[in-house]
N, CA, C and O of each residue as an XYZ file, in Angstrom:
800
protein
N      17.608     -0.581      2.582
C      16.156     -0.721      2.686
C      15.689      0.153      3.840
O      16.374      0.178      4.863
N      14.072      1.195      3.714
C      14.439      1.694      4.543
C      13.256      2.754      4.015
O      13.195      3.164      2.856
N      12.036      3.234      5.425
C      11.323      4.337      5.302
C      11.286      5.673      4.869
O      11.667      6.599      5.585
N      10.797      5.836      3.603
C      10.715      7.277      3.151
C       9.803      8.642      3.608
O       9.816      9.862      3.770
N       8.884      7.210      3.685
C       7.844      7.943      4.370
C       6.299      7.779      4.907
O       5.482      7.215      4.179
N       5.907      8.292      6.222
C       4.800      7.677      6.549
C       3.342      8.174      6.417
O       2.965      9.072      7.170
N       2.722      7.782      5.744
C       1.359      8.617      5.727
C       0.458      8.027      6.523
O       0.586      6.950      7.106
N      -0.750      8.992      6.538
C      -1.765      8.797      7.304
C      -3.136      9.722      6.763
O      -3.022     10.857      6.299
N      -4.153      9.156      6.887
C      -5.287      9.284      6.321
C      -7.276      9.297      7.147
O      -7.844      8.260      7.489
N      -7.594     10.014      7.207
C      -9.145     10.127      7.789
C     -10.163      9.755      6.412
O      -9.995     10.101      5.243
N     -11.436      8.799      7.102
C     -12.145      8.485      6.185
C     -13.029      9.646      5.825
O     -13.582     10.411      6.615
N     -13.081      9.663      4.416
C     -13.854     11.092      3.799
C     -14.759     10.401      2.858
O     -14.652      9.220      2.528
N     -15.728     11.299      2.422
C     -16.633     10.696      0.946
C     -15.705     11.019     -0.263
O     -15.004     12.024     -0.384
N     -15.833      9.955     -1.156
C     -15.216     10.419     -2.590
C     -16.424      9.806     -3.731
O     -17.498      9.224     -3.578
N     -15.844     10.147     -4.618
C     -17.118      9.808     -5.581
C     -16.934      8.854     -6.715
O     -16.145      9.351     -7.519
N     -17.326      7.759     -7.067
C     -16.964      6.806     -7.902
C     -18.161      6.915     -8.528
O     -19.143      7.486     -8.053
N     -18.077      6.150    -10.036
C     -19.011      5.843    -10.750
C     -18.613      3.963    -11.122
O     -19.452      3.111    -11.418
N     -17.876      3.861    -11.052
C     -17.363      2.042    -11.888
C     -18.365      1.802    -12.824
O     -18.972      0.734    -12.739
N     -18.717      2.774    -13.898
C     -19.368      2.043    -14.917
C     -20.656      2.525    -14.932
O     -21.390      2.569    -15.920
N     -20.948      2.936    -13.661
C     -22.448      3.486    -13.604
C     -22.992      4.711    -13.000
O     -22.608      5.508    -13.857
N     -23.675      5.499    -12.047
C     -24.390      6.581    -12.117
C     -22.981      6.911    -10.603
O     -22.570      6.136     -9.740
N     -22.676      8.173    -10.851
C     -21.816      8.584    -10.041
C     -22.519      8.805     -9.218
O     -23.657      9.262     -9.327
N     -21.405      8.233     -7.334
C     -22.234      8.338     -5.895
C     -21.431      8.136     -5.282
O     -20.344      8.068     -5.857
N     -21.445      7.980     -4.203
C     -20.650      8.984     -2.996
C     -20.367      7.559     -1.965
O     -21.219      6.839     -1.444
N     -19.034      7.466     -1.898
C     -18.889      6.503     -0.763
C     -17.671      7.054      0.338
O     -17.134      8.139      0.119
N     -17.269      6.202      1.567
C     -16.463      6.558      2.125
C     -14.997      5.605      2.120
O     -14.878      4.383      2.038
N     -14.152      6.469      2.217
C     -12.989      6.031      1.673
C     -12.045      6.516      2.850
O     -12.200      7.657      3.286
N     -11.031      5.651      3.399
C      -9.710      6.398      3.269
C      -7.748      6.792      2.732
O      -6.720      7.205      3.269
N      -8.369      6.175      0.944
C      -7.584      6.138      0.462
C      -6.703      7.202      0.501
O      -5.492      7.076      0.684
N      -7.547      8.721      0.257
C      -6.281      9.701      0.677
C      -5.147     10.109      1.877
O      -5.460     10.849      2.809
N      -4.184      9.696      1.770
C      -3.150      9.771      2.838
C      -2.515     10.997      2.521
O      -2.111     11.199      1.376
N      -2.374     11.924      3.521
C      -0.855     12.681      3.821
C       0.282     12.427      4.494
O       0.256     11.877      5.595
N       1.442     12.817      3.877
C       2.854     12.475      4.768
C       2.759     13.333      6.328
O       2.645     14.542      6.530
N       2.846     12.287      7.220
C       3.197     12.917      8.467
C       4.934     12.935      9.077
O       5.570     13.501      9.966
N       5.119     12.200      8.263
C       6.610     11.752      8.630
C       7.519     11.442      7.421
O       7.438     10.360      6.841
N       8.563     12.606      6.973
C       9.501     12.565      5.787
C      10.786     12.731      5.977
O      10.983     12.919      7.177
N      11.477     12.747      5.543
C      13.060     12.671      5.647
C      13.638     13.989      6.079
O      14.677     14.210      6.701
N      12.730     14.814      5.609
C      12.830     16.032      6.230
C      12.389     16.720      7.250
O      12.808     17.830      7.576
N      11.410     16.010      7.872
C      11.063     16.056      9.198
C      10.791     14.818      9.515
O       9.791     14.435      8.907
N      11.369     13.808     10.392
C      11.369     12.260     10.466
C      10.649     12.628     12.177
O      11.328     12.931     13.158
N       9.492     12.523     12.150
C       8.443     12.745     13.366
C       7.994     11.433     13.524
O       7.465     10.816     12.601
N       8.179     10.955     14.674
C       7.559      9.646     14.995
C       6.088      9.541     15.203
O       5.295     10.293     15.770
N       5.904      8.118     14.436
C       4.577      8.147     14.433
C       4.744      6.196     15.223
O       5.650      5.371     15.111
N       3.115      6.135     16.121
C       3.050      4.730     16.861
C       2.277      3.480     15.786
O       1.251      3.585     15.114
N       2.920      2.680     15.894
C       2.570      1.503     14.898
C       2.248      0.836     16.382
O       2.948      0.798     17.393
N       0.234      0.064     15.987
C       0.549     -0.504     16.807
C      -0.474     -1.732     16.256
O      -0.458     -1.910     15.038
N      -1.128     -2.365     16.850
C      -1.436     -3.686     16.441
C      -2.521     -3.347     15.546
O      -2.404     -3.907     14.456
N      -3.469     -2.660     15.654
C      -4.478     -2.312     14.916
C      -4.397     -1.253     13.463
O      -5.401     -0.943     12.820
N      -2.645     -0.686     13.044
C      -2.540      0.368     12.352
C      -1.662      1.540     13.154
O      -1.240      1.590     14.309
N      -1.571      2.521     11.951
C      -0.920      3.589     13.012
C      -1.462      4.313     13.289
O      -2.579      4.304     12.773
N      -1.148      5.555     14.332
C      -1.759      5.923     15.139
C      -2.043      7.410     13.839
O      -1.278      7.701     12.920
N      -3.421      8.131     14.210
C      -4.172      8.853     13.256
C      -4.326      8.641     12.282
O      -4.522      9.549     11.474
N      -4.300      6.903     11.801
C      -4.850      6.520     10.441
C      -5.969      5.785     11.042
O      -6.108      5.282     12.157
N      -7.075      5.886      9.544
C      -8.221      5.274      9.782
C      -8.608      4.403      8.820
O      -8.043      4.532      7.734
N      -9.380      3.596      8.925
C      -9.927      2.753      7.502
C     -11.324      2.376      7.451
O     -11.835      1.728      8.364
N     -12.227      2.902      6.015
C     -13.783      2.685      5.753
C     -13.730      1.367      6.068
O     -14.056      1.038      7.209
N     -13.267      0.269      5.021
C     -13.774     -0.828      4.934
C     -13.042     -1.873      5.422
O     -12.308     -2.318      4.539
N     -12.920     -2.549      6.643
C     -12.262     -3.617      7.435
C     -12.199     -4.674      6.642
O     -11.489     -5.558      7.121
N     -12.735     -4.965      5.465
C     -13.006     -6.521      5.209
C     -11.500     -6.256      3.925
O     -10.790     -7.152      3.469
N     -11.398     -4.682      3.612
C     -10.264     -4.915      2.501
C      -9.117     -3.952      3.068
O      -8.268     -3.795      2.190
N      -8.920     -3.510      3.813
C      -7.904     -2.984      4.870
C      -8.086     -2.655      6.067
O      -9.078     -1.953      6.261
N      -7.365     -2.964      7.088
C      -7.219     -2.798      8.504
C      -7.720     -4.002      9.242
O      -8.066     -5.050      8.697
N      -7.733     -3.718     10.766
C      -7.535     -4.971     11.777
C      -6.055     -5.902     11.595
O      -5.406     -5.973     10.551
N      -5.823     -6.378     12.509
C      -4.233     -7.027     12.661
C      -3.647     -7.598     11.410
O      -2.469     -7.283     11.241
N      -4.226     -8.430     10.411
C      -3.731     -8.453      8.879
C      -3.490     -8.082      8.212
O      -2.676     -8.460      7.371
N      -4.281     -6.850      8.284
C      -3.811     -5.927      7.458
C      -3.916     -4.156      7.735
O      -4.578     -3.213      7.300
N      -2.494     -4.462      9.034
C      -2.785     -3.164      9.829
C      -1.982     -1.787      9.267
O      -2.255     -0.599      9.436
N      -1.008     -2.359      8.614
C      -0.186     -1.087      7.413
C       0.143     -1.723      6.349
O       0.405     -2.917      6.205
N       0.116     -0.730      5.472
C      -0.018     -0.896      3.906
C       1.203      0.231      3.694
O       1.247      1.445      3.893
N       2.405     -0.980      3.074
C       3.680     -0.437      2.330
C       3.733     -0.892      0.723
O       3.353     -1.858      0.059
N       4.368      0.266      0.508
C       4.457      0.584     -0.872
C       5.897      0.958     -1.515
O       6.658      1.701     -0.896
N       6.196      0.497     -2.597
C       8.003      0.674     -2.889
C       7.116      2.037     -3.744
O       6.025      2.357     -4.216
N       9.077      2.687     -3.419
C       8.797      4.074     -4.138
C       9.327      3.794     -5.392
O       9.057      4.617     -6.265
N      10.083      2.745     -5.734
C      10.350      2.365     -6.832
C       9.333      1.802     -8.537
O       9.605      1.393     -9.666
N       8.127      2.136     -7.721
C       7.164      1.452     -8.916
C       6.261      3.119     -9.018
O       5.203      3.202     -9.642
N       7.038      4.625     -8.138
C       6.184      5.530     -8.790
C       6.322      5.965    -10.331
O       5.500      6.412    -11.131
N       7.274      5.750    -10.399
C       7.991      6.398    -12.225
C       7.115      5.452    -13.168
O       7.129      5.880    -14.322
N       6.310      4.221    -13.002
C       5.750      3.176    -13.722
C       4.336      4.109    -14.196
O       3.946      4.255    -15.354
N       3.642      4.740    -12.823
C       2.865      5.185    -12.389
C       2.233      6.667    -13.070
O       1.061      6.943    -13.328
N       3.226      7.325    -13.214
C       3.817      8.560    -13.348
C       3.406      8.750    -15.224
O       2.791      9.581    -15.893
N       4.159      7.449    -15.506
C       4.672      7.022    -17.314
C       3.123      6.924    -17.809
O       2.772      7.448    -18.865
N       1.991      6.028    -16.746
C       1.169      5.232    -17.331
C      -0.357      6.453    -17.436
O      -1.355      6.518    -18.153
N       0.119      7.139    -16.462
C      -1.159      8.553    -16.354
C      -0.854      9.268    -17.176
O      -1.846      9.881    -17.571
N       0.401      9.659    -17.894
C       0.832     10.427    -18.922
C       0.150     10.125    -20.088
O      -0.411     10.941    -20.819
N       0.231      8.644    -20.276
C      -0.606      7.964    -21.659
C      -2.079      8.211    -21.393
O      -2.974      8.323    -22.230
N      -2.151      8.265    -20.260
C      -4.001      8.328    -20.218
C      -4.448      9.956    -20.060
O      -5.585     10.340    -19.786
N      -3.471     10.668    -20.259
C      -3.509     12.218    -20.328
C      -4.147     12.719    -19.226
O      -5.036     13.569    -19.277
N      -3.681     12.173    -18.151
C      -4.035     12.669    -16.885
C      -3.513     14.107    -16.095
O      -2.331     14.349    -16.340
N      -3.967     14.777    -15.487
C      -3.314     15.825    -14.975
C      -2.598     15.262    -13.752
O      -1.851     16.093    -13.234
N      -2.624     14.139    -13.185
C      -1.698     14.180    -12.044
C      -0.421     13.911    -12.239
O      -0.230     12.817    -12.771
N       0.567     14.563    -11.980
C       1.485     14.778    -11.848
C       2.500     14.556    -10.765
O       2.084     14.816     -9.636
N       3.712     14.143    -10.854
C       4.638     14.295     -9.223
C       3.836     13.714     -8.489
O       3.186     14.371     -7.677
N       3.713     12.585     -8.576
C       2.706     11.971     -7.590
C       3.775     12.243     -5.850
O       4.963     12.123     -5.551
N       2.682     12.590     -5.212
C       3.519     12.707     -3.566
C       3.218     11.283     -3.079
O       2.298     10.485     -3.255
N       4.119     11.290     -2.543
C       4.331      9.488     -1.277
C       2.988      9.063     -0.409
O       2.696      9.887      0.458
N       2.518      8.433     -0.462
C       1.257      8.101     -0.158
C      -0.061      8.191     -0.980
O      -1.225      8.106     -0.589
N       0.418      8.376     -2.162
C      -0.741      8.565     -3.388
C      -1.567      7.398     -3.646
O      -2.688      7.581     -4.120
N      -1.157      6.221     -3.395
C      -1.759      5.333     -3.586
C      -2.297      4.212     -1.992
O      -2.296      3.077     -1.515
N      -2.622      5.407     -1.818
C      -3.140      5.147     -0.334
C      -2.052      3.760      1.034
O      -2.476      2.993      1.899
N      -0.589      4.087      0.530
C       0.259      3.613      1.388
C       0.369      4.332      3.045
O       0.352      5.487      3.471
N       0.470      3.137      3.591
C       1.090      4.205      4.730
C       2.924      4.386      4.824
O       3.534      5.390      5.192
N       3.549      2.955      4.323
C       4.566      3.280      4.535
C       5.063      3.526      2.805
O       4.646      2.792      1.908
N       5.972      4.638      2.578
C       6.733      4.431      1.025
C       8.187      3.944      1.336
O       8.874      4.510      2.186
N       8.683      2.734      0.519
C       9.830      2.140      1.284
C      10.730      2.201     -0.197
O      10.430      2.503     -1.352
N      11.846      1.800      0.403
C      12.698      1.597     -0.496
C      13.353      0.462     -0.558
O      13.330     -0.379      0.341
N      14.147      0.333     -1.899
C      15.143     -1.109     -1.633
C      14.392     -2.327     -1.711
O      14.987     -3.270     -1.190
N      13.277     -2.604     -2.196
C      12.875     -3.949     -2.261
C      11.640     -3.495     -3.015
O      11.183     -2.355     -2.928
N      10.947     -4.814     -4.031
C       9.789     -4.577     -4.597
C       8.875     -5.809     -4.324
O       9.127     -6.393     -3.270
N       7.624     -6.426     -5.255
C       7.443     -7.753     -4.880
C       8.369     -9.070     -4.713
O       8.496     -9.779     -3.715
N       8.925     -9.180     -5.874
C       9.600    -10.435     -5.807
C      10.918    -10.320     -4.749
O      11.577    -11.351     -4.617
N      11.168     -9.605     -4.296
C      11.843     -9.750     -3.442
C      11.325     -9.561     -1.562
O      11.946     -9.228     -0.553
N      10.014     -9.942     -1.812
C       9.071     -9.691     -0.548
C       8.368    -11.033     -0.353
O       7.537    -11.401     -1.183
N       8.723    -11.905      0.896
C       7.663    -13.238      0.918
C       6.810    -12.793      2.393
O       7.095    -12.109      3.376
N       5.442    -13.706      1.883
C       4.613    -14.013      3.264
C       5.718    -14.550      4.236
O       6.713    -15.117      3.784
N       5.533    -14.369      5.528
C       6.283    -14.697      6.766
C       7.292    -13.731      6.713
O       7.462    -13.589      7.924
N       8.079    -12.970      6.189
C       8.906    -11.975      6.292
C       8.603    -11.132      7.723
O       7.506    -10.637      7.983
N       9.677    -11.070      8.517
C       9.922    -10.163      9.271
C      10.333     -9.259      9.335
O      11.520     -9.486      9.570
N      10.093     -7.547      9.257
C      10.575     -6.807      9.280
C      11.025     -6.263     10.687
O      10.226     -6.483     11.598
N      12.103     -5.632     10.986
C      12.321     -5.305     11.913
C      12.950     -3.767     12.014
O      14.169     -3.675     12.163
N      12.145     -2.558     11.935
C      12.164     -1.110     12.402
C      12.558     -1.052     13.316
O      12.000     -1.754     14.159
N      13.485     -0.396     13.671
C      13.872      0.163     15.140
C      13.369     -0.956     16.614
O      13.757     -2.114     16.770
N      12.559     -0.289     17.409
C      11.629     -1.144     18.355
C      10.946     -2.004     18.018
O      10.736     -2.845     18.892
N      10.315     -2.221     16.732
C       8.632     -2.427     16.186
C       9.382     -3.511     15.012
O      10.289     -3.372     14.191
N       8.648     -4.435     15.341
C       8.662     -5.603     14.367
C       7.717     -6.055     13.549
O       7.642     -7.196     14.005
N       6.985     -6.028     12.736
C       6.352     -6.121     11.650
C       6.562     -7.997     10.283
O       7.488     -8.711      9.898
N       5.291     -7.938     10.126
C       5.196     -9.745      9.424
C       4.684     -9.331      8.366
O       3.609     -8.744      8.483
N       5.317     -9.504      6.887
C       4.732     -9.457      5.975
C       3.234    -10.616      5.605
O       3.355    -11.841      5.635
N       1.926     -9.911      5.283
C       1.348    -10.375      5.483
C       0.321    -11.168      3.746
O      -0.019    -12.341      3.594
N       0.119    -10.072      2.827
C      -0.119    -10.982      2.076
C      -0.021     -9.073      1.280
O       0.219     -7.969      1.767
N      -0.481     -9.762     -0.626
C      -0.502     -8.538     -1.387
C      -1.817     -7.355     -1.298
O      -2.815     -7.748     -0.693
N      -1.846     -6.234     -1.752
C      -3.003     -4.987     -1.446
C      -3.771     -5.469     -3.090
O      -3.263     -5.297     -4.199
N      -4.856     -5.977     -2.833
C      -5.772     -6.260     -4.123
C      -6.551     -4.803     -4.055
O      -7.064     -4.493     -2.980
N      -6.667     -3.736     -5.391
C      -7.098     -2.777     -5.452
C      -8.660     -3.036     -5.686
O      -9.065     -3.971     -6.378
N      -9.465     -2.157     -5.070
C     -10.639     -2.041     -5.574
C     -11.610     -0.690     -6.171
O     -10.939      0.328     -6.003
N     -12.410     -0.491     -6.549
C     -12.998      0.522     -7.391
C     -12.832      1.945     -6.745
O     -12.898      2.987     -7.398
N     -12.604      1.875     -5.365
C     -12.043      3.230     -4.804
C     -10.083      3.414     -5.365
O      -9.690      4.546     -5.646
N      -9.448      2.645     -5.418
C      -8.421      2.940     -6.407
C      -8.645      3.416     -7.546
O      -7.884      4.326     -7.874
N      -9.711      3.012     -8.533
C      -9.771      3.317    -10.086
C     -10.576      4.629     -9.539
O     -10.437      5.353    -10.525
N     -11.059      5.127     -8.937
C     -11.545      6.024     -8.475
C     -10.775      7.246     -8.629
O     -10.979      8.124     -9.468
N      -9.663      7.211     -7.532
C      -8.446      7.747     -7.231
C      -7.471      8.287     -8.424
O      -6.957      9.394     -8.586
N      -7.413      7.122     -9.178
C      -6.145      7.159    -10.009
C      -7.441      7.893    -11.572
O      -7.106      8.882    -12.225
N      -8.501      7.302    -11.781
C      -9.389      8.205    -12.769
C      -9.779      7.292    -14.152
O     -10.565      7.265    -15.099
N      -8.921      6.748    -13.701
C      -9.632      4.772    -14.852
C      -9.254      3.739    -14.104
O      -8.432      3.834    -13.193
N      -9.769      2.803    -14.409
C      -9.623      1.141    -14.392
C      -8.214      0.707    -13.970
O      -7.902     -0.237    -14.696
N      -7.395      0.946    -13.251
C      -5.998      0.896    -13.171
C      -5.841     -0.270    -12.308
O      -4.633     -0.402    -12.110
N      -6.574     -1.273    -11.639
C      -6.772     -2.121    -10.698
C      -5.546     -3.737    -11.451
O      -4.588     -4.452    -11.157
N      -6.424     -3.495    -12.385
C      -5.413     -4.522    -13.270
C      -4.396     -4.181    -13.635
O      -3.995     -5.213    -14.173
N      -3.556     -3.396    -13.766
C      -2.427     -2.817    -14.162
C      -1.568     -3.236    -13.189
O      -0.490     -3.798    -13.386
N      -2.122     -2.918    -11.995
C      -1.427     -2.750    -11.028
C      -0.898     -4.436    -10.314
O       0.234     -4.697     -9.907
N      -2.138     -5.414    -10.336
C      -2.052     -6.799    -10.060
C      -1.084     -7.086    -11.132
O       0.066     -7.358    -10.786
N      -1.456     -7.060    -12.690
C      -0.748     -8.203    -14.178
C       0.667     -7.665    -14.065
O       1.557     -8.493    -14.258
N       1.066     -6.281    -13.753
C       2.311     -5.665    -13.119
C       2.969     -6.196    -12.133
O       4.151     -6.222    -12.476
N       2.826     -6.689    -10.963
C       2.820     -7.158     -9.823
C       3.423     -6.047     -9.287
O       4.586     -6.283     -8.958
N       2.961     -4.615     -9.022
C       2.786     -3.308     -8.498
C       1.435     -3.142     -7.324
O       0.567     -2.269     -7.345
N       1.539     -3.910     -6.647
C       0.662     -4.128     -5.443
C       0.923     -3.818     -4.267
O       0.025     -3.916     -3.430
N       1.902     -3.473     -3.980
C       2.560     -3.472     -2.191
C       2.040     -4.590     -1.618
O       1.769     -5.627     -2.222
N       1.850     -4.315     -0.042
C       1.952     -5.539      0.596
C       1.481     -4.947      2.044
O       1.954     -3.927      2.546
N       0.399     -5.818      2.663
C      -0.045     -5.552      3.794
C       1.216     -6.313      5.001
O       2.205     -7.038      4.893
N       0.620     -5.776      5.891
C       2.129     -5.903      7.101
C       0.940     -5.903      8.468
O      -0.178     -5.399      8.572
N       1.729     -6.662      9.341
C       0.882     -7.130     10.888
C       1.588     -6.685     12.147
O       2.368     -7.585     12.459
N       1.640     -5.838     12.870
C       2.114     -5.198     13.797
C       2.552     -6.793     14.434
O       1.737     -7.709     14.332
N       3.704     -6.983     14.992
C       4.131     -7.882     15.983
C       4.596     -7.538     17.313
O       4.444     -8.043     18.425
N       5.386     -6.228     16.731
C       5.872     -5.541     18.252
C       5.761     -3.724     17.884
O       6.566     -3.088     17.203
N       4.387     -3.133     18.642
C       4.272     -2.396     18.688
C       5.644     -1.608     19.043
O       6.735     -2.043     19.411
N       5.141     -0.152     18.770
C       6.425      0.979     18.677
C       6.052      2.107     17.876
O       4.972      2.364     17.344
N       7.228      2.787     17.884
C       7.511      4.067     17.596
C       8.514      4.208     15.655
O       9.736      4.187     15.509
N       7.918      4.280     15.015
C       8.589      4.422     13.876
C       8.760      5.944     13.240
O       7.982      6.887     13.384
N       9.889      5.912     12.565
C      10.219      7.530     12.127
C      10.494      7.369     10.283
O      11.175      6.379     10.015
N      10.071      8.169      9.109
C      10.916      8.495      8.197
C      12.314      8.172      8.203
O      12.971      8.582      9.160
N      12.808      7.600      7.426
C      14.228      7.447      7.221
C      15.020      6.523      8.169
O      16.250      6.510      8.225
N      13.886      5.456      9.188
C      14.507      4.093      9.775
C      15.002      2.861      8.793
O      14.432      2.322      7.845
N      15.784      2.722      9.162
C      16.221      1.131      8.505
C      15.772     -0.138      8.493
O      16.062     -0.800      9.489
N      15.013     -0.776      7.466
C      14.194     -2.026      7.211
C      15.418     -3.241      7.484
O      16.152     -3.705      6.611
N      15.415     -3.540      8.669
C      16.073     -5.147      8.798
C      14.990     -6.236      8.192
O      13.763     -6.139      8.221
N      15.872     -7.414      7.576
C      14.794     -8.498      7.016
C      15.075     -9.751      7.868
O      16.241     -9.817      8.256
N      14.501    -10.465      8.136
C      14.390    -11.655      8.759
C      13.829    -12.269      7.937
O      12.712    -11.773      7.784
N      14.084    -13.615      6.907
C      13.418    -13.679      5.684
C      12.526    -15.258      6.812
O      12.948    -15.840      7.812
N      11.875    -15.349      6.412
C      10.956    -16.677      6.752
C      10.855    -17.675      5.956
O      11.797    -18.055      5.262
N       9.792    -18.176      5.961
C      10.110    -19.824      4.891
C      10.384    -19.500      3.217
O      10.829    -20.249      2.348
N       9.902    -17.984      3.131
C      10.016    -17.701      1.773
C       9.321    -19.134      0.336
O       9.791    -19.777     -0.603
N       7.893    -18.947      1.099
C       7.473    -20.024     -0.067
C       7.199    -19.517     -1.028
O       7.682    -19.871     -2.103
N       6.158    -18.332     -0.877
C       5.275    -17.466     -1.746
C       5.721    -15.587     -1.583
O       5.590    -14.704     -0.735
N       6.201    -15.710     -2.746
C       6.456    -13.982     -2.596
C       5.291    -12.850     -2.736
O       4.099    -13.126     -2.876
N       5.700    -11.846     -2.691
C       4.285    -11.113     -3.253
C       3.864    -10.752     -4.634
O       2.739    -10.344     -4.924
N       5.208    -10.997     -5.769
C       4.692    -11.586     -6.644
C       4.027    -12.778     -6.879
O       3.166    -12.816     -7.758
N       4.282    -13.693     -6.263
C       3.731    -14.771     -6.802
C       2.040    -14.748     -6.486
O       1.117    -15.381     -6.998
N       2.078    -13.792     -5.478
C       0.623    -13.902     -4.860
C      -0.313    -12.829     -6.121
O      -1.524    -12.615     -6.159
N       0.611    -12.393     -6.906
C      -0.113    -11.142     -7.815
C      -0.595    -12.062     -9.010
O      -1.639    -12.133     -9.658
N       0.662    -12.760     -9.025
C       0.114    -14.135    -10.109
C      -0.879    -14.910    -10.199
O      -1.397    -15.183    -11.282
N      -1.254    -15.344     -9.142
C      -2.254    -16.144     -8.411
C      -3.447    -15.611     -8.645
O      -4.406    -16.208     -9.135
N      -3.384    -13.564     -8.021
C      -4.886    -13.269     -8.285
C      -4.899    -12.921    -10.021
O      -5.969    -12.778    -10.612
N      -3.750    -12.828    -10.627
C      -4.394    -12.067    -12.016
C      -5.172    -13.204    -12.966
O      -5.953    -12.988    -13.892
N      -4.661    -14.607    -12.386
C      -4.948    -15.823    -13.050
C      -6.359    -15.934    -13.336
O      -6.947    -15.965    -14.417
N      -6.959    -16.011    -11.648
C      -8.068    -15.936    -10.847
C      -8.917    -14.626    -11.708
O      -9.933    -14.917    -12.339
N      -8.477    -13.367    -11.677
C      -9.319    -12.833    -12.671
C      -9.867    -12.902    -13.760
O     -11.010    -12.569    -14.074
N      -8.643    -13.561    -14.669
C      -8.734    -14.111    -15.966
C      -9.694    -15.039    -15.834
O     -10.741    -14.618    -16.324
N      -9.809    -16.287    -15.315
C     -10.792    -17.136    -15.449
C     -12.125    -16.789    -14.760
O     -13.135    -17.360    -15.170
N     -12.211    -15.970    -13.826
C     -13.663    -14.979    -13.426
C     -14.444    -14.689    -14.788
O     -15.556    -15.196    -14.935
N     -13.862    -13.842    -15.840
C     -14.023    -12.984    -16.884
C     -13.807    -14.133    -18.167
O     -13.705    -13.611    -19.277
N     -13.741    -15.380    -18.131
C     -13.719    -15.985    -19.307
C     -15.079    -16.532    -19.667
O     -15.243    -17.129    -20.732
């Protein structure tokens, strides 16, 4: 288990329509890799996020709950399969496409609970709850993909700085598992339910 790679992202305008007259909001879903296996450059995790990442909207990412957003690299090929059917031009999606900061390996939801401790190098990290997508994702990706991603349980997982530090590409994810009540599948379960009966 173990960092592939770290991105980082500035808030920019992008342009959504969800259904209705296309307009301009601010986002900072687009991330670039600052830190890869091929150049493993340390970047500072610290209580608020990492350092040269930013975030538009506080109420659905960032501040101490949800100060980094990891993502298994194992659910890109799902990703990859599902834009093909929708005859998309994106292609080779790069690591941070889905606005992650960390791309990890070796573990997916169900093998991820609330209270989880991660432990990077210096920097200790609390799994904190699942990434519910919103219309700047379907934005991104070019349809409705929000649900795919929850009824999938292809969500990643927000994370809470505990012990600030220095993290690099290609560190090793120690687990400290916690009460392990609720995984981050189960939490995907929970919201797709919750949608379903919204929409009935």
């Amino acid at each position: 288990m173990r960092i592939l790679t770290i991105s980082t992202g500035k808030v920019a305008k992008i342009l959504v329509s969800d259904g209705g007259p296309v307009r301009t909001v601010h986002s900072a879903i687009n991330k670039a890799p600052v830190s890869e296996l091929s150049k493993p450059l340390g970047v500072f995790a610290g209580h608020l996020g990492l350092e040269q990442d930013e975030q538009a909207d506080h109420n659905v990412h960032g501040g101490p709950g949800m100060a980094v957003y990891a993502y298994p690299v194992e659910h890109y090929p799902f990703w990859e399969k599902l834009l093909e059917t929708q005859n998309s031009d994106l292609r080779d999606l790069p690591h941070g496409f889905f606005g992650e900061n960390l791309t990890v390996e070796g573990f997916i939801e169900k093998d991820v609970f609330e209270g989880d401790v991660w432990t990077v190098g210096e920097v200790e990290f609390m799994v904190e709850k699942l990434r519910e997508p919103c219309f700047k994702f379907d934005a991104k990706i070019g349809f409705p993909a929000g649900p795919s991603m929850i009824l999938s349980a292809r969500s990643g997982w927000y994370l809470r700085v505990l012990t600030p530090g220095v993290i690099h590409a290609g560190d090793a994810i120690e687990v400290s598992p916690g009460e392990r009540l609720v995984s981050i599948a189960d939490q995907n379960a929970v919201t797709a339910q919750k949608r379903r009966l919204s929409t009935d």
